[in-house]
LUMPAGU-568430 format. One record per residue (C-alpha): chain; residue in one letter; x, y, z. Coordinates in Angstrom, 2 decimals. Layout:
unit, code, east, north, up
A, A, X, Y, Z
...
END
This chain:
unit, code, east, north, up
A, X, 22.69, 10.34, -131.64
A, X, 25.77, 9.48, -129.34
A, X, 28.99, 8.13, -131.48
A, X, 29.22, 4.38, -130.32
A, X, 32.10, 3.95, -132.52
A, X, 34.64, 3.87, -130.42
A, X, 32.48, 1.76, -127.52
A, X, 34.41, -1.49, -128.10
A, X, 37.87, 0.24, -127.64
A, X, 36.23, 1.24, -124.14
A, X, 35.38, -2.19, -122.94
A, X, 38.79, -3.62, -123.81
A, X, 40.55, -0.69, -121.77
A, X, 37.78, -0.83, -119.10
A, X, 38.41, -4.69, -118.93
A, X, 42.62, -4.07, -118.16
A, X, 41.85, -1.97, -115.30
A, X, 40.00, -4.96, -113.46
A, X, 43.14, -7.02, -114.74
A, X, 45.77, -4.88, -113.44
A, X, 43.30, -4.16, -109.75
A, X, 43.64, -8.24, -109.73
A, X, 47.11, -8.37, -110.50
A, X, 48.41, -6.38, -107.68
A, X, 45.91, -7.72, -105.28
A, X, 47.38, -11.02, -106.51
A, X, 51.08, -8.85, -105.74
A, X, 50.18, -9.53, -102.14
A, X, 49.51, -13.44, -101.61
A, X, 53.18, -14.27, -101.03
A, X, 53.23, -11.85, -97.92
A, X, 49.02, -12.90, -96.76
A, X, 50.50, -16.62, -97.49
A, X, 53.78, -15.74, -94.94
A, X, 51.46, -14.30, -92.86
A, X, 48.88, -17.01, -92.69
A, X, 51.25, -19.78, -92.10
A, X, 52.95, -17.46, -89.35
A, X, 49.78, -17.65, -87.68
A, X, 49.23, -21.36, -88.04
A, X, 52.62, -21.82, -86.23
A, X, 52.11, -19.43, -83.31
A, X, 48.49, -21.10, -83.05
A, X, 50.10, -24.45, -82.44
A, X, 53.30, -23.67, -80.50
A, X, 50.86, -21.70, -78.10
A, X, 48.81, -25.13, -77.53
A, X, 51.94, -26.88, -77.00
A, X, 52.72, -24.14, -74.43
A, X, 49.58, -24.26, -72.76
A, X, 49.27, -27.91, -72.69
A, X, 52.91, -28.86, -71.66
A, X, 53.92, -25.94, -70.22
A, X, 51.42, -23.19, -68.53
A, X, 49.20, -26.10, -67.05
A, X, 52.02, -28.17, -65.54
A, X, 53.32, -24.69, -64.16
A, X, 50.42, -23.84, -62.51
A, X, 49.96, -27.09, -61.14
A, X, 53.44, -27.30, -59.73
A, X, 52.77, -23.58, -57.92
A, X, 49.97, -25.13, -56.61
A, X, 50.57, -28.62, -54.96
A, X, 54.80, -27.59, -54.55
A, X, 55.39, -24.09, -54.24
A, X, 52.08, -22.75, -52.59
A, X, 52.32, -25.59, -50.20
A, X, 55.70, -25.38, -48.75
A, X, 55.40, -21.51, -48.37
A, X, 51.57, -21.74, -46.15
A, X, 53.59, -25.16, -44.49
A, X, 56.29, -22.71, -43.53
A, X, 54.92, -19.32, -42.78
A, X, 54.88, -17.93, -39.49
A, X, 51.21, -18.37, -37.88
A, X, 48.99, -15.18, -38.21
A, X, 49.63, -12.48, -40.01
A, X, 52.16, -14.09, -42.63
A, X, 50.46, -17.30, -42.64
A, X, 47.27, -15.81, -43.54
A, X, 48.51, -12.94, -46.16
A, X, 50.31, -16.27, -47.73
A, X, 46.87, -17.51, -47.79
A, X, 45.27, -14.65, -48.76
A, X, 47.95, -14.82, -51.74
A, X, 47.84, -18.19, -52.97
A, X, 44.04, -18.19, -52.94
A, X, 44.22, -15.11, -55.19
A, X, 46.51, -16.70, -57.28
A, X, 45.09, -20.50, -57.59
A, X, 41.51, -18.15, -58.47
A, X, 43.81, -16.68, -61.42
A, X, 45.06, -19.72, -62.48
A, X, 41.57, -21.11, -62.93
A, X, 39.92, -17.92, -64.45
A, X, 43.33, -17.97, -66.69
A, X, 42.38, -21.84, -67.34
A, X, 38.47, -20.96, -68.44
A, X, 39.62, -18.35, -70.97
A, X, 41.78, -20.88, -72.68
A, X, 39.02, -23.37, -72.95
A, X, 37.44, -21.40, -75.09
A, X, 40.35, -19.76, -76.95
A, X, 41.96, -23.34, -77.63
A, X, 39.39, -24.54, -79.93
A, X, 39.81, -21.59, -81.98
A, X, 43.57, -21.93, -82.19
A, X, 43.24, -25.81, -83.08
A, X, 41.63, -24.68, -86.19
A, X, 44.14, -22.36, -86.68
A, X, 47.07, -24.43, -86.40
A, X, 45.48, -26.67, -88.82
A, X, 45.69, -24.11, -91.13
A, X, 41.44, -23.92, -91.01
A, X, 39.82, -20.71, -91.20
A, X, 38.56, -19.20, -88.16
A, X, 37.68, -15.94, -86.53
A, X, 39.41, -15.80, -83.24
A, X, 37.24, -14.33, -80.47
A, X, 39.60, -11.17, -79.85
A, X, 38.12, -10.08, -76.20
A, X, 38.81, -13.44, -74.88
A, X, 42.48, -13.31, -76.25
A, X, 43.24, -9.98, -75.08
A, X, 41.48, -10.72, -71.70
A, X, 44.27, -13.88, -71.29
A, X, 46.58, -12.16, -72.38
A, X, 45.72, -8.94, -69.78
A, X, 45.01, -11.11, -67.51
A, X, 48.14, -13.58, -67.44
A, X, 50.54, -10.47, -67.68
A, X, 48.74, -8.73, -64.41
A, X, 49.32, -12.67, -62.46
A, X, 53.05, -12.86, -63.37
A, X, 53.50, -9.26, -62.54
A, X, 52.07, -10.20, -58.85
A, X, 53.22, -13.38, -58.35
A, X, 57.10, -11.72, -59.68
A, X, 56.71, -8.68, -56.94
A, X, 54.93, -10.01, -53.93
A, X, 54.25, -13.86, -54.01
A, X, 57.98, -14.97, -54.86
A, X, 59.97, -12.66, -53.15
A, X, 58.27, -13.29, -49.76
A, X, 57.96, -16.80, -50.84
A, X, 61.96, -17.09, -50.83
A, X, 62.22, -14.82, -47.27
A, X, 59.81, -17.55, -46.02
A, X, 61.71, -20.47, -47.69
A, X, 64.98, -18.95, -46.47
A, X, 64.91, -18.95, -42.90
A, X, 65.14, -22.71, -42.61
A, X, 67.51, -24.43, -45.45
A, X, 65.16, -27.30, -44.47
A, X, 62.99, -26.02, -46.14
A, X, 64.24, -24.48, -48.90
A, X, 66.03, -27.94, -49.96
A, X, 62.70, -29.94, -49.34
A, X, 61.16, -27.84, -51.66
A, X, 64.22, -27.96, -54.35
A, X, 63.93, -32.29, -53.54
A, X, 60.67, -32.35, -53.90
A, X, 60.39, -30.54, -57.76
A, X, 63.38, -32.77, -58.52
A, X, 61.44, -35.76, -57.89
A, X, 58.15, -34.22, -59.86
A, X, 60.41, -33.54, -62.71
A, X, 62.10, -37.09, -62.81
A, X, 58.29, -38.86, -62.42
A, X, 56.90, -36.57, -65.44
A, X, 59.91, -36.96, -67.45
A, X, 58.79, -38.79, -70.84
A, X, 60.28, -43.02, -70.70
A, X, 63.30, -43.54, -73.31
A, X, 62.36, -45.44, -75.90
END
């Protein structure tokens, strides 16, 4: 027969190892805590951004910039690559627009400090997605955009009125 003498020494060690396994698990909460309210900030500041920023920007390419550029390019071949451009674009925009529908929900949660798992392809699609627009719109759109714009200062000030005047009507009343 087995010595069981010394079996109550052995659950009191065996019962420190759990302790000390929860302690420095426990070690970590300031840094998950850091991290967890880091995420609840960048989860609301990127609805702000979306909501005051991205969607007014897209809007103002749209109805301002997209406008004055097809109003102003040469008929034919510039007119319609312009066109061929801006549709492309404006199609972005909205597929852009989609994949934050259903991203936003997600990050309201978030920012409330609410669990929530975040659907990861949709984020890195927007993401993808968003940095392949700005990377066309920054090397073909807006530099043929400003040759277009440039041969008539006409035009190029009726465009730099005409987002002066959508600035001043969206700007927020003093109180």
């Amino acid at each position: 027969m087995a010595n069981n003498s010394n079996a109550p020494m052995t659950n009191f060690s065996h019962c420190h190892e759990g302790i000390l396994r929860h302690l420095a698990a426990m070690e970590d909460l300031p840094a998950l805590a850091e991290a967890a309210e880091r995420a609840r900030q960048v989860a609301e500041s990127t609805r702000n951004f979306f909501r005051d920023v991205i969607f007014n920007h897209h809007e103002e390419e749209e109805r301002v910039l997209f406008e004055a550029v097809l109003a102003s390019a040469e008929p034919g071949a510039e007119l319609a690559q312009v066109k061929d451009i801006t549709d492309r674009l404006t199609r972005e925009h909205r597929q852009v627009e989609a994949l934050w529908a259903k991203l936003e929900p997600q990050l309201k949660k978030m920012a409330k400090g609410q669990a929530v798992a975040i659907d990861l392809a949709a984020l890195q699609q927007l993401v993808t997605q968003y940095q392949a627009h700005a990377a066309f719109e920054e090397a073909l759109f807006l530099p043929l955009s400003e040759a277009i714009l440039s041969r008539n200062s006409n035009h190029m000030a009726a465009l730099g009125l005409s987002l002066h005047v959508r600035h001043i009507t969206q700007a927020p009343s003093p109180t």
